[in-house]
Jmol script that loads the backbone (N, CA, C; Angstrom):
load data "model"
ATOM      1  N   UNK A   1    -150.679 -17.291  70.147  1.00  0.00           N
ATOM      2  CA  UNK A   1    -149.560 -16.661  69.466  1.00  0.00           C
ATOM      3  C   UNK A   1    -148.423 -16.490  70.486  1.00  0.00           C
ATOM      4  N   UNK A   2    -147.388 -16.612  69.916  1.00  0.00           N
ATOM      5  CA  UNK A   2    -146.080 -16.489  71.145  1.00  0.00           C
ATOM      6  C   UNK A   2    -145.708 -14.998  70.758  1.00  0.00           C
ATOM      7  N   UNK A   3    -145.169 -14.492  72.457  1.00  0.00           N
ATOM      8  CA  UNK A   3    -144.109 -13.146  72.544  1.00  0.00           C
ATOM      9  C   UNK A   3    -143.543 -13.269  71.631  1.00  0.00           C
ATOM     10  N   UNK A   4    -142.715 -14.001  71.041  1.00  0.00           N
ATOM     11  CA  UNK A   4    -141.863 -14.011  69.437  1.00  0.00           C
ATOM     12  C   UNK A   4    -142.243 -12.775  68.637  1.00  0.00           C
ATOM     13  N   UNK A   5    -144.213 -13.847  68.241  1.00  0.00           N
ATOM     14  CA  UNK A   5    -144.726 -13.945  67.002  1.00  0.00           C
ATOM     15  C   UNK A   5    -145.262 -11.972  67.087  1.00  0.00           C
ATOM     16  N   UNK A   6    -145.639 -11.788  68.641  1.00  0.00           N
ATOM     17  CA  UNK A   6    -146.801 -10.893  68.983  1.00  0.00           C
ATOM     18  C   UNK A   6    -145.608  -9.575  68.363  1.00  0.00           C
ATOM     19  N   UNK A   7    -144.250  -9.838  69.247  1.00  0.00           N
ATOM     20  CA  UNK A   7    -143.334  -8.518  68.917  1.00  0.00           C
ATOM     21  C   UNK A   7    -143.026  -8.148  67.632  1.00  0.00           C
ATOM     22  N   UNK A   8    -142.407  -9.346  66.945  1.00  0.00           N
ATOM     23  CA  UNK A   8    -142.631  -9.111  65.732  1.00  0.00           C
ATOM     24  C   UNK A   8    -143.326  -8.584  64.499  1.00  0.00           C
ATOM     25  N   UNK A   9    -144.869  -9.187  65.317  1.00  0.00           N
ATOM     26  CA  UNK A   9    -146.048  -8.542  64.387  1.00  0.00           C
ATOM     27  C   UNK A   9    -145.853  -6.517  64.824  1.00  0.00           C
ATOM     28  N   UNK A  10    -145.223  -6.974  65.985  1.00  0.00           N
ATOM     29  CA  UNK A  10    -145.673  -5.213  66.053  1.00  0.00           C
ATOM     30  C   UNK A  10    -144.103  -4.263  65.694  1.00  0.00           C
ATOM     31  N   UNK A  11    -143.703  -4.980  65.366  1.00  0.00           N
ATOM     32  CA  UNK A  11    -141.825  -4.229  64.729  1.00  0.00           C
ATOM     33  C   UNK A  11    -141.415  -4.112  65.798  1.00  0.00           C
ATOM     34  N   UNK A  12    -141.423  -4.255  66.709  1.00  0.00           N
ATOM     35  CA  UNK A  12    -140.420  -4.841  67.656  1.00  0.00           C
ATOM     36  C   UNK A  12    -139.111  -5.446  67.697  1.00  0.00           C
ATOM     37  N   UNK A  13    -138.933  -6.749  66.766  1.00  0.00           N
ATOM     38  CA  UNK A  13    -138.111  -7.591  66.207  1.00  0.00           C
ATOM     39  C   UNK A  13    -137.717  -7.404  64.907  1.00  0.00           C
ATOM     40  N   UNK A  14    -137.259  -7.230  64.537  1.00  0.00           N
ATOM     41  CA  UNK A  14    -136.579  -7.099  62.955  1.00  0.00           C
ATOM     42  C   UNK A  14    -136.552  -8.879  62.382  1.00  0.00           C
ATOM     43  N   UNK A  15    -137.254  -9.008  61.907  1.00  0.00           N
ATOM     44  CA  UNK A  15    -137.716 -10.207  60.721  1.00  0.00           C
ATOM     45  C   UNK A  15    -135.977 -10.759  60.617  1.00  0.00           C
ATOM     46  N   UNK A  16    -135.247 -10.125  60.453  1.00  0.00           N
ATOM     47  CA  UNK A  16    -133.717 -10.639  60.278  1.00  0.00           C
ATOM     48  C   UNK A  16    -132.818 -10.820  61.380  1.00  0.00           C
ATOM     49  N   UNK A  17    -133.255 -10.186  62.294  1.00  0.00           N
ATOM     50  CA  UNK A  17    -133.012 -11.020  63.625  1.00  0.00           C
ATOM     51  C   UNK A  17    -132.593 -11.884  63.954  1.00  0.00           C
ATOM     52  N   UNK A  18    -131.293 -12.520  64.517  1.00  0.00           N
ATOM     53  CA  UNK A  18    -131.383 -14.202  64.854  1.00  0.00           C
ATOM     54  C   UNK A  18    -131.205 -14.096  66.906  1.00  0.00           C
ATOM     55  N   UNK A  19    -131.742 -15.197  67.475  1.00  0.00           N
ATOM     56  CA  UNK A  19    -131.403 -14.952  68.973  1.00  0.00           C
ATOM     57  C   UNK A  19    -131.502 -16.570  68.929  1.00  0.00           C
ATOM     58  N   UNK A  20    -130.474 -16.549  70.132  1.00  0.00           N
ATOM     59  CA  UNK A  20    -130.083 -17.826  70.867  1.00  0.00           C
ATOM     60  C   UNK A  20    -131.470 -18.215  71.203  1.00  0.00           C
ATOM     61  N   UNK A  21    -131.558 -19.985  71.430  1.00  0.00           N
ATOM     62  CA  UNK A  21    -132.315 -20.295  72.263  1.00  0.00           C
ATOM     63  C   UNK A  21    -132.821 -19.697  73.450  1.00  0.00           C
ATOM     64  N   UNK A  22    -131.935 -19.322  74.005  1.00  0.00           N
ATOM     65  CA  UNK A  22    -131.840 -19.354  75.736  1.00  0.00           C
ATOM     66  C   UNK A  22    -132.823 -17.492  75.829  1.00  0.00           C
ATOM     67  N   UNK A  23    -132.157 -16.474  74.482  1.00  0.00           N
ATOM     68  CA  UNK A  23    -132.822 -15.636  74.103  1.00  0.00           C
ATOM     69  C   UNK A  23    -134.518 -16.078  73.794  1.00  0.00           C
ATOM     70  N   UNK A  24    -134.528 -16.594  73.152  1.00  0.00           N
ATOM     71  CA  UNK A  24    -135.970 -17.069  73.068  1.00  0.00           C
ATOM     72  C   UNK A  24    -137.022 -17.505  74.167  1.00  0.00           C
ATOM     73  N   UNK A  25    -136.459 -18.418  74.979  1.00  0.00           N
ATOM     74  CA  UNK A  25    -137.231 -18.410  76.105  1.00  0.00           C
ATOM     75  C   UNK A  25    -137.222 -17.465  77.094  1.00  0.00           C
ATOM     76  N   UNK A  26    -136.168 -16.610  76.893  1.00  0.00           N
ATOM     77  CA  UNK A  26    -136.396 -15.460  78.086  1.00  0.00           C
ATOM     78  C   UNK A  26    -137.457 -14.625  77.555  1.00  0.00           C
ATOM     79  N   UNK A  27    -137.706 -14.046  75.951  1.00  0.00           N
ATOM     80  CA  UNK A  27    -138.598 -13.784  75.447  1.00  0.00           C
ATOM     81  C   UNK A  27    -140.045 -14.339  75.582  1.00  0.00           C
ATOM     82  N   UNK A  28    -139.999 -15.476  75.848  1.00  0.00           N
ATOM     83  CA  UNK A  28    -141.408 -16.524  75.789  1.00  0.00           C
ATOM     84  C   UNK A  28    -141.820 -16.543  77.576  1.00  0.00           C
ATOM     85  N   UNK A  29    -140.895 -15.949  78.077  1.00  0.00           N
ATOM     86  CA  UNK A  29    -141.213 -15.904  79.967  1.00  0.00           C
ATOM     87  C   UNK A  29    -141.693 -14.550  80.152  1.00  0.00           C
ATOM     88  N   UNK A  30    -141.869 -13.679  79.031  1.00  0.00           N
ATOM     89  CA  UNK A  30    -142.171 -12.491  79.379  1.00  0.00           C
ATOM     90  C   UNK A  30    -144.055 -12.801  79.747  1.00  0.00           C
ATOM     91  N   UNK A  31    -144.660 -11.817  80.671  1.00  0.00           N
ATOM     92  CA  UNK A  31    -145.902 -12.087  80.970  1.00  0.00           C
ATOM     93  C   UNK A  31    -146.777 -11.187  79.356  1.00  0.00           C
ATOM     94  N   UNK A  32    -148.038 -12.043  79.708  1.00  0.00           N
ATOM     95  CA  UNK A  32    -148.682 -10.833  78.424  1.00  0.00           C
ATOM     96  C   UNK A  32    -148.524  -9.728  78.941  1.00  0.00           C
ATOM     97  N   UNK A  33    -148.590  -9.150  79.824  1.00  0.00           N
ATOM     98  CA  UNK A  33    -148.879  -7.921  80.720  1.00  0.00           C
ATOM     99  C   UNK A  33    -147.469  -7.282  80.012  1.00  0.00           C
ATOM    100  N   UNK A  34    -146.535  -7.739  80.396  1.00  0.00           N
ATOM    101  CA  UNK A  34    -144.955  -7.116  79.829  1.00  0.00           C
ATOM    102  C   UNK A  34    -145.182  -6.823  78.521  1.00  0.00           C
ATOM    103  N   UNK A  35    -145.572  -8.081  77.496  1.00  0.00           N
ATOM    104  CA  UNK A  35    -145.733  -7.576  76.149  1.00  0.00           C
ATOM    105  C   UNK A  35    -146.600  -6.619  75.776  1.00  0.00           C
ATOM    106  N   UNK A  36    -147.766  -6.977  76.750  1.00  0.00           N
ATOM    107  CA  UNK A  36    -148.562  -5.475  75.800  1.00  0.00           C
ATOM    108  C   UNK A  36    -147.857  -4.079  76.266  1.00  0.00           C
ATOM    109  N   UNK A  37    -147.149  -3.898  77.324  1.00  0.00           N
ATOM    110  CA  UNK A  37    -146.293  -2.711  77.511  1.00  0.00           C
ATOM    111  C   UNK A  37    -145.720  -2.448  76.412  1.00  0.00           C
ATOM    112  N   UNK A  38    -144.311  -3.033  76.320  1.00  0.00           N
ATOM    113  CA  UNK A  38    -143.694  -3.082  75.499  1.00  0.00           C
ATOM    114  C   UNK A  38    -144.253  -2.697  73.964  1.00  0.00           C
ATOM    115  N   UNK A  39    -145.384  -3.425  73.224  1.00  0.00           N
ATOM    116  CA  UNK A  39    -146.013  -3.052  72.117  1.00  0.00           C
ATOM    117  C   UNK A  39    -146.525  -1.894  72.267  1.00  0.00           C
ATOM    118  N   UNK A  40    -147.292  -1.203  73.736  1.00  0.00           N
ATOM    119  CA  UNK A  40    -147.766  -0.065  73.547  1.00  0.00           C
ATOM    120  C   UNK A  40    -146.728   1.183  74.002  1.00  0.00           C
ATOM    121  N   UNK A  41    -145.332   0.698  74.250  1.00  0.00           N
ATOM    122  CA  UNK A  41    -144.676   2.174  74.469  1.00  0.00           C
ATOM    123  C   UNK A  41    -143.972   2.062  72.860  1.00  0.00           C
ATOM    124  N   UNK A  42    -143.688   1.025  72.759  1.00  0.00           N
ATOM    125  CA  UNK A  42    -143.117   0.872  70.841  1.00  0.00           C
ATOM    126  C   UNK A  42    -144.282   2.052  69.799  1.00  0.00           C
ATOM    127  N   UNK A  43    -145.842   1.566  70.085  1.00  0.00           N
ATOM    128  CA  UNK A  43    -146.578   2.394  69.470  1.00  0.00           C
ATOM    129  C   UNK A  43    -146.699   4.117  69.803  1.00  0.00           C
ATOM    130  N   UNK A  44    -146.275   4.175  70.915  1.00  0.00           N
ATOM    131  CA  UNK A  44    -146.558   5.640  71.669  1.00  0.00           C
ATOM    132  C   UNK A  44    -144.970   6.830  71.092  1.00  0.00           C
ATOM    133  N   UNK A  45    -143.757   5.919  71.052  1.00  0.00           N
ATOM    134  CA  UNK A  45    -142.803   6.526  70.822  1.00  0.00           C
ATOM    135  C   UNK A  45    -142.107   6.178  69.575  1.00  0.00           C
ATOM    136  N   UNK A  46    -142.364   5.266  68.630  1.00  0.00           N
ATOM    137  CA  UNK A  46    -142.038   4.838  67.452  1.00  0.00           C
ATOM    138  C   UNK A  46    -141.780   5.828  66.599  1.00  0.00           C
ATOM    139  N   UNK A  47    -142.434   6.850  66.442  1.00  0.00           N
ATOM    140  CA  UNK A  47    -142.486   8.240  65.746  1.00  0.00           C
ATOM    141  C   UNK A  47    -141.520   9.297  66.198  1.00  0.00           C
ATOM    142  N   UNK A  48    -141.753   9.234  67.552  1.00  0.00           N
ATOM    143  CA  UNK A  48    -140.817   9.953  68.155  1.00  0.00           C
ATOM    144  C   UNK A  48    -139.143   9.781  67.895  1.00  0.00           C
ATOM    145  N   UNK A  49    -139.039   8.660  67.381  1.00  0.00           N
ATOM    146  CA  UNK A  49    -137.403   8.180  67.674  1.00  0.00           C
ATOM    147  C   UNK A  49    -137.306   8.000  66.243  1.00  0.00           C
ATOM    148  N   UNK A  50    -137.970   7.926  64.918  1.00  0.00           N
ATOM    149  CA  UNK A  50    -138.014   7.905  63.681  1.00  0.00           C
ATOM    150  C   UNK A  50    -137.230   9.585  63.459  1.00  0.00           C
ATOM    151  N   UNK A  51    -138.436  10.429  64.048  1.00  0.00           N
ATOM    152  CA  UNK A  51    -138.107  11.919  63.668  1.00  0.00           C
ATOM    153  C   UNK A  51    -136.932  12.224  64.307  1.00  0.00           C
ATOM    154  N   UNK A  52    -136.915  11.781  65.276  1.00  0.00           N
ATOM    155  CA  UNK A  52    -135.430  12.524  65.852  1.00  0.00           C
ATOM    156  C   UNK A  52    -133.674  11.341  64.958  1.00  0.00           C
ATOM    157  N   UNK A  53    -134.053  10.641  65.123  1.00  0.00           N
ATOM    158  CA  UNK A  53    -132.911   9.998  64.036  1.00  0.00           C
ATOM    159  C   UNK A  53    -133.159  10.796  62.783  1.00  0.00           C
ATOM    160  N   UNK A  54    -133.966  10.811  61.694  1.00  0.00           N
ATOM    161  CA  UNK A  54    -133.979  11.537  60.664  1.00  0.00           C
ATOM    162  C   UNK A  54    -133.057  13.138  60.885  1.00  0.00           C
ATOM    163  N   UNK A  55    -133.402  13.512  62.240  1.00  0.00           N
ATOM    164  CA  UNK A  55    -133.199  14.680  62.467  1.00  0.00           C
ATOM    165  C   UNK A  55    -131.809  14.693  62.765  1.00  0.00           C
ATOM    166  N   UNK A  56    -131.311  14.147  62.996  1.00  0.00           N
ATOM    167  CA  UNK A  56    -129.872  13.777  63.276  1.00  0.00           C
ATOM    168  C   UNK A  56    -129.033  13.069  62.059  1.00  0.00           C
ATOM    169  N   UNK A  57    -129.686  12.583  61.009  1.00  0.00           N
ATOM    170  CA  UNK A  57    -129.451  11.858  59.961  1.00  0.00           C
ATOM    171  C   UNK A  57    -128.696  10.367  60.211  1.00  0.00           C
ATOM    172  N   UNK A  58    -129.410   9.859  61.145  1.00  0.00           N
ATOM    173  CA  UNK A  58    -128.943   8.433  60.897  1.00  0.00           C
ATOM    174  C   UNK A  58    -130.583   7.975  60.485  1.00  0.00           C
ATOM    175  N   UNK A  59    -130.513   6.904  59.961  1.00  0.00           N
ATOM    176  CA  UNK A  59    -131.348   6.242  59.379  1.00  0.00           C
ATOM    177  C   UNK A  59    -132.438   5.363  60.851  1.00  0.00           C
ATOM    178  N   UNK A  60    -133.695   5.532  60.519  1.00  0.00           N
ATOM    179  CA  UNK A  60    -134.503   5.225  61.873  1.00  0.00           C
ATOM    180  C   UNK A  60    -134.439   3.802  61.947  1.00  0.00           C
ATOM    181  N   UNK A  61    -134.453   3.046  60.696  1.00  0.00           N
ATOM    182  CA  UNK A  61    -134.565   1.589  61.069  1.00  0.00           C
ATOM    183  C   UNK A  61    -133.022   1.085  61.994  1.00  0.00           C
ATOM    184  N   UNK A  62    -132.574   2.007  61.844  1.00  0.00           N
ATOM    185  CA  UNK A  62    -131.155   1.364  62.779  1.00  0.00           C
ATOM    186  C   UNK A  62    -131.125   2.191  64.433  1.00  0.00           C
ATOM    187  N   UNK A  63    -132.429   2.648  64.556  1.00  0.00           N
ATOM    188  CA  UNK A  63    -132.560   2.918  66.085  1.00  0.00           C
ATOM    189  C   UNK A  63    -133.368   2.335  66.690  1.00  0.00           C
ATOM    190  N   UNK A  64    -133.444   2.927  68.372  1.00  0.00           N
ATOM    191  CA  UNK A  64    -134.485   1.667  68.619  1.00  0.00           C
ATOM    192  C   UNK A  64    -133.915   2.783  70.580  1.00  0.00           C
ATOM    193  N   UNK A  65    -135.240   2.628  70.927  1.00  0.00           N
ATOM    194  CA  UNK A  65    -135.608   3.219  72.346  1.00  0.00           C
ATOM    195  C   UNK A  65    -135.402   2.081  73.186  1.00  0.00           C
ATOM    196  N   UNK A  66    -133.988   2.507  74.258  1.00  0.00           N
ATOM    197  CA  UNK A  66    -133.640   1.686  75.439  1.00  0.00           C
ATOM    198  C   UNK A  66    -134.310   1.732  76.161  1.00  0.00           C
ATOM    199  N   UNK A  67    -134.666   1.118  77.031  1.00  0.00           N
ATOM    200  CA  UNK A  67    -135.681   0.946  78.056  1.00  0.00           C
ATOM    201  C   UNK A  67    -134.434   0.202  79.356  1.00  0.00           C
ATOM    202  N   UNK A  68    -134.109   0.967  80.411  1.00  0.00           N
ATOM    203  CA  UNK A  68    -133.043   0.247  81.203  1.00  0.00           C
ATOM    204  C   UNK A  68    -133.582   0.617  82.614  1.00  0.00           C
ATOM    205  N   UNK A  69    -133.684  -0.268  83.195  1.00  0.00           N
ATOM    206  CA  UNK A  69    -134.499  -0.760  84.802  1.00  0.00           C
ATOM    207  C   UNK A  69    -133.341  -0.898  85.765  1.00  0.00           C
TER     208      UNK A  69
END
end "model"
wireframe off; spacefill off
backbone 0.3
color backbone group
């Protein structure tokens, strides 16, 4: 299964999504190790950032937890 397919399966990616090529393979260079991060801080804080948008009244599907290195 590709990083694509894996993020996606886990809502990561929004199904309506479009990304450049060049996006795609930077996606597809990620290690599994990166993706399962990524899927497991998505699962750990997904809730967290739902309730607090609700709580603020913007709508959760239009948020999303930065992660900046």
């Amino acid at each position: 299964m590709t990083n694509y397919q894996r993020l996606l399966d886990a809502g990561l990616i929004s199904p309506t999504a479009q990304f450049s090529d060049s996006d795609k393979a930077l996606i597809e260079s990620l290690s599994s190790d990166e993706v399962d991060a990524m899927i497991s801080v998505h699962a750990k804080m997904g809730d967290f950032v739902q309730q607090h948008a609700q709580a603020a009244g913007l709508s959760p599907q239009k948020c999303a937890i930065g992660i900046v290195f």
